[in-house]
C-alpha positions as CSV (number, residue, x, y, z in Angstrom):
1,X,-163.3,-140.9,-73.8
2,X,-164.1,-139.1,-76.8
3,X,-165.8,-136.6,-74.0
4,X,-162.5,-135.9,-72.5
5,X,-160.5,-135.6,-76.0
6,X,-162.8,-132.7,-76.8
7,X,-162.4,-130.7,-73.8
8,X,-158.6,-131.4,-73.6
9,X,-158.1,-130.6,-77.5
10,X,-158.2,-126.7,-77.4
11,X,-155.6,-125.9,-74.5
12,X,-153.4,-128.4,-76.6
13,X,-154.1,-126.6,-80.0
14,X,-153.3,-123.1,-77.7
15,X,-149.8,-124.4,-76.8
16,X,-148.5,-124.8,-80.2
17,X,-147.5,-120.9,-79.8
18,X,-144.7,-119.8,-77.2
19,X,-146.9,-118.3,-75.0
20,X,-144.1,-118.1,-72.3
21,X,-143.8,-114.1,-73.3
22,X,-147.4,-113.8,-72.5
23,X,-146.8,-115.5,-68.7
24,X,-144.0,-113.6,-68.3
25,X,-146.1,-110.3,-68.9
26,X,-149.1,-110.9,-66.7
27,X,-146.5,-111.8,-64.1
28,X,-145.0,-108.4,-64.2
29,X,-148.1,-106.8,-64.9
30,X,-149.9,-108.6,-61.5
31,X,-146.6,-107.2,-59.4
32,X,-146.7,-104.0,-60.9
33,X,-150.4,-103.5,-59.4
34,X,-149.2,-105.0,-56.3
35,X,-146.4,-102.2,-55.9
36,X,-148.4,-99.2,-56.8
37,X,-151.8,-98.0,-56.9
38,X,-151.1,-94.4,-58.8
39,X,-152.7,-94.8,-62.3
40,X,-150.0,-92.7,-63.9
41,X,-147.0,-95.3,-62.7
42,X,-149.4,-98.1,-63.7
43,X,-149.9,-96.2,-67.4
44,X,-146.1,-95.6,-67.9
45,X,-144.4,-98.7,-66.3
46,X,-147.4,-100.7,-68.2
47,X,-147.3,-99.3,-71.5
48,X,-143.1,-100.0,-71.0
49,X,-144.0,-103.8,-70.7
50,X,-146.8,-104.0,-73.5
51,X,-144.0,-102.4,-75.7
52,X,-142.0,-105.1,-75.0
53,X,-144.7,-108.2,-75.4
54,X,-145.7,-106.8,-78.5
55,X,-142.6,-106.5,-80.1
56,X,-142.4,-110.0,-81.3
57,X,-144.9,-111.8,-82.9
58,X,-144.7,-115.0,-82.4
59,X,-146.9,-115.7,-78.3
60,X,-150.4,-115.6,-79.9
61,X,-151.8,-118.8,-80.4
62,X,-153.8,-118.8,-83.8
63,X,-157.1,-119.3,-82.3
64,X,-157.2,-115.9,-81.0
65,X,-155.9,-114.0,-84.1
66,X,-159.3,-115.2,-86.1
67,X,-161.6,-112.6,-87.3
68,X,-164.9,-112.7,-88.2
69,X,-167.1,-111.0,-91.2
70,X,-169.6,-110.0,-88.8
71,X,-167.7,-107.8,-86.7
72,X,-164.7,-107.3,-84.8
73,X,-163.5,-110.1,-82.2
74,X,-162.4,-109.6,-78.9
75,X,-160.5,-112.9,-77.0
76,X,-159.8,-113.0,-73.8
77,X,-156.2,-114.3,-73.0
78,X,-155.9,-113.4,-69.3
79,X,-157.9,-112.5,-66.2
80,X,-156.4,-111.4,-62.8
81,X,-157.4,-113.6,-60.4
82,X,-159.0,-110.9,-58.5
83,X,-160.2,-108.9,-61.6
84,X,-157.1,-106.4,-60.8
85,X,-156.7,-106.4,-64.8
86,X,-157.6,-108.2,-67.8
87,X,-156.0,-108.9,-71.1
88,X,-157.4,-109.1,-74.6
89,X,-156.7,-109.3,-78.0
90,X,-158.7,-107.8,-80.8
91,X,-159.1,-108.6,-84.4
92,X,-160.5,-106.4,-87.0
93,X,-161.4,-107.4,-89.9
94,X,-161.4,-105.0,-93.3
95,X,-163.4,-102.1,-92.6
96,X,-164.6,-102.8,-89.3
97,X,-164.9,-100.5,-86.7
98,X,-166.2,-100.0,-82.8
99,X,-168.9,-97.4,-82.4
100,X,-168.2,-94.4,-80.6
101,X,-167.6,-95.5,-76.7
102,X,-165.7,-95.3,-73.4
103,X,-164.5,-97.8,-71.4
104,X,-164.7,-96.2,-67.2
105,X,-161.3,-98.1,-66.7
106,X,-157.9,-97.2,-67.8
107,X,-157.2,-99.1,-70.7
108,X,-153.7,-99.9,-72.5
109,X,-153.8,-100.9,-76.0
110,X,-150.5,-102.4,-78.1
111,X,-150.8,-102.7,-81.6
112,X,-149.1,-106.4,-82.6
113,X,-150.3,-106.6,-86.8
114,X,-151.4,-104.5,-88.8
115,X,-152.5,-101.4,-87.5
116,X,-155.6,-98.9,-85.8
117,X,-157.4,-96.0,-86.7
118,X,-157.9,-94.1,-83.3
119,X,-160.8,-90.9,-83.3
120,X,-161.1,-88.9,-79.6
121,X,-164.3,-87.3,-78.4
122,X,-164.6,-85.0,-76.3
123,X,-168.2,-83.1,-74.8
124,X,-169.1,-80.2,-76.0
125,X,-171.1,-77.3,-73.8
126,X,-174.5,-78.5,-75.2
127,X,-173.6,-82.4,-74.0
128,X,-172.9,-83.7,-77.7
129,X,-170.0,-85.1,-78.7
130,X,-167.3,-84.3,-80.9
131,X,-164.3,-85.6,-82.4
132,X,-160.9,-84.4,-80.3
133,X,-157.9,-83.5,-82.6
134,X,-156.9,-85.5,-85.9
135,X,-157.4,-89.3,-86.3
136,X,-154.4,-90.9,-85.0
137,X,-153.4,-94.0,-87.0
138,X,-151.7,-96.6,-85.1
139,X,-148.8,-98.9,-86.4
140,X,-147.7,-102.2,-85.3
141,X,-144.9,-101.8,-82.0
142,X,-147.2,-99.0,-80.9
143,X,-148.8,-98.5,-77.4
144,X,-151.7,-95.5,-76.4
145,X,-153.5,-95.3,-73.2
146,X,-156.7,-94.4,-72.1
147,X,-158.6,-93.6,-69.1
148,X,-161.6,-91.6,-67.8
149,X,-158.9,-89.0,-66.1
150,X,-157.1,-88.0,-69.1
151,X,-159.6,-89.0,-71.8
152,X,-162.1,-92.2,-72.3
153,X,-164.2,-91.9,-75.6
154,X,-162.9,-93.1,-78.8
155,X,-163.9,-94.6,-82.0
156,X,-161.7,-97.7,-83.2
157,X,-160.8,-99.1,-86.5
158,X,-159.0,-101.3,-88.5
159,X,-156.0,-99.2,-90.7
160,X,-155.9,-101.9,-93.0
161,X,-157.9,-102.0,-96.1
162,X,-156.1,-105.0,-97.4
163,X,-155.8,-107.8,-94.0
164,X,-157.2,-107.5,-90.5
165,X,-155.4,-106.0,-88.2
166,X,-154.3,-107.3,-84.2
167,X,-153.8,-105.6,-81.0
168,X,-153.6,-106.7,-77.7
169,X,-155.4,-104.4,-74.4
170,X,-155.1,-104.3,-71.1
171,X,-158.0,-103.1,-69.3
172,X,-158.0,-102.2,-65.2
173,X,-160.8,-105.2,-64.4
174,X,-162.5,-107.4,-66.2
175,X,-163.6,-105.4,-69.4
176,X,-166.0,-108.2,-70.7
177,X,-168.0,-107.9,-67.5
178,X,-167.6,-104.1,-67.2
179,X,-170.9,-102.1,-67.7
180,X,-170.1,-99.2,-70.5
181,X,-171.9,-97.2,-72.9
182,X,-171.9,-96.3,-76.8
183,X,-173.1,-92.9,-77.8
184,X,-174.8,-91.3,-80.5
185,X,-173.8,-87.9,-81.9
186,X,-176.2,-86.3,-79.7
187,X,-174.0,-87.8,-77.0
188,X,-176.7,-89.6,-75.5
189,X,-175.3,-93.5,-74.1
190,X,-176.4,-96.7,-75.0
191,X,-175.4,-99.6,-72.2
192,X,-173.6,-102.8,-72.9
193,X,-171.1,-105.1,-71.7
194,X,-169.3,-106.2,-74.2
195,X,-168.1,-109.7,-73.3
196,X,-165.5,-112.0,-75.2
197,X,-165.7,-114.0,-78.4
198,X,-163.8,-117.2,-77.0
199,X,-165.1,-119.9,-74.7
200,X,-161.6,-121.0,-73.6
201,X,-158.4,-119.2,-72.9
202,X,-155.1,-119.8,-73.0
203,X,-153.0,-122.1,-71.3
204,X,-150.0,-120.0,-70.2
205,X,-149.6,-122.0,-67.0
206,X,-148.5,-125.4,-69.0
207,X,-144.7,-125.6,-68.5
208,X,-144.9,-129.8,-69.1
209,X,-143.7,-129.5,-73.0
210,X,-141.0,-126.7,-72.3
């Protein structure tokens, strides 16, 4: 018995948030896929419905909101059934930042506390890299896109000195199994795949207690 409590006890803990807003979002998300397959509609019509999950703050169950002193967390909260798209949120702690990298999906990322330091790379003739305008600095209620057609290497960080910081991504497939790379300033790649930081996800599906 004391088996079953265990494995029963997280999913439990993940409904004491509302996550009704986050159901109703990968709903839309999985039709808008099914109605088009042009990455510019999926970018604009997307980005409209991340605007609107992450402006209000009260879907994210606490478990995946936790950041660590080691380095930055990323949760997932939803994968397509058939890895269409995946949804994450990522925690930052003070000072913590991603190495330079890409992502070879397109990528939508909300900002839902706090905020994000955002620096774009670009190639330069010799195959190094080098940083592409100014540091943008994200606030929360903002959304920016990325993709390997209109730019795919970026450096990530948390804008907060004072807190950690929270934004939610959606990725095109299933970013913790996706093989990527991180680059030195010679440009040269380093391979990983980055994985998630939970075990367990949450249970949007529950609609006994509502």
């Amino acid at each position: 018995m004391n088996a079953v409590t265990a494995i029963v006890a997280e999913p439990d803990a993940a409904r004491e948030a509302d996550t009704a807003p986050l159901r109703g979002f990968v709903t839309s998300f999985a039709e808008l896929l099914s109605a088009t397959r042009h990455e510019h509609e999926i970018l604009a019509t997307g980005s409209a419905l991340l605007a609107r999950l992450i402006a209000r703050d009260d879907w994210l169950p606490d478990a995946y909101v936790q950041p660590s002193a080691e380095r930055y967390q990323q949760y997932l909260l939803h994968c397509d059934s058939r890895e269409r798209f995946s949804v994450v949120s990522f925690v930052w702690g003070p000072g913590q930042s991603t190495p330079v990298h890409d992502h070879r999906v397109w990528g939508l990322v909300g900002v839902l506390r706090g905020a994000e330091r955002v620096q774009r790379y670009q190639r330069t003739p010799d195959g190094a890299l080098a940083p592409h305008g100014q540091e943008v600095v994200l606030e929360a209620g903002r959304v920016d896109v990325v993709s390997p057609k209109i730019g795919d290497i970026h450096r990530v960080s948390n804008g907060r000195e004072d807190g950690p910081s929270v934004s939610i991504h959606v990725y095109g497939g299933n970013i913790g199994a996706v093989e990527r790379a991180t680059f030195a300033e010679d440009g040269s790649p380093k391979r990983f795949i980055s994985g998630y930081a939970n075990a367990a996800i949450p249970n949007i599906w529950d609609r006994s207690t509502r």
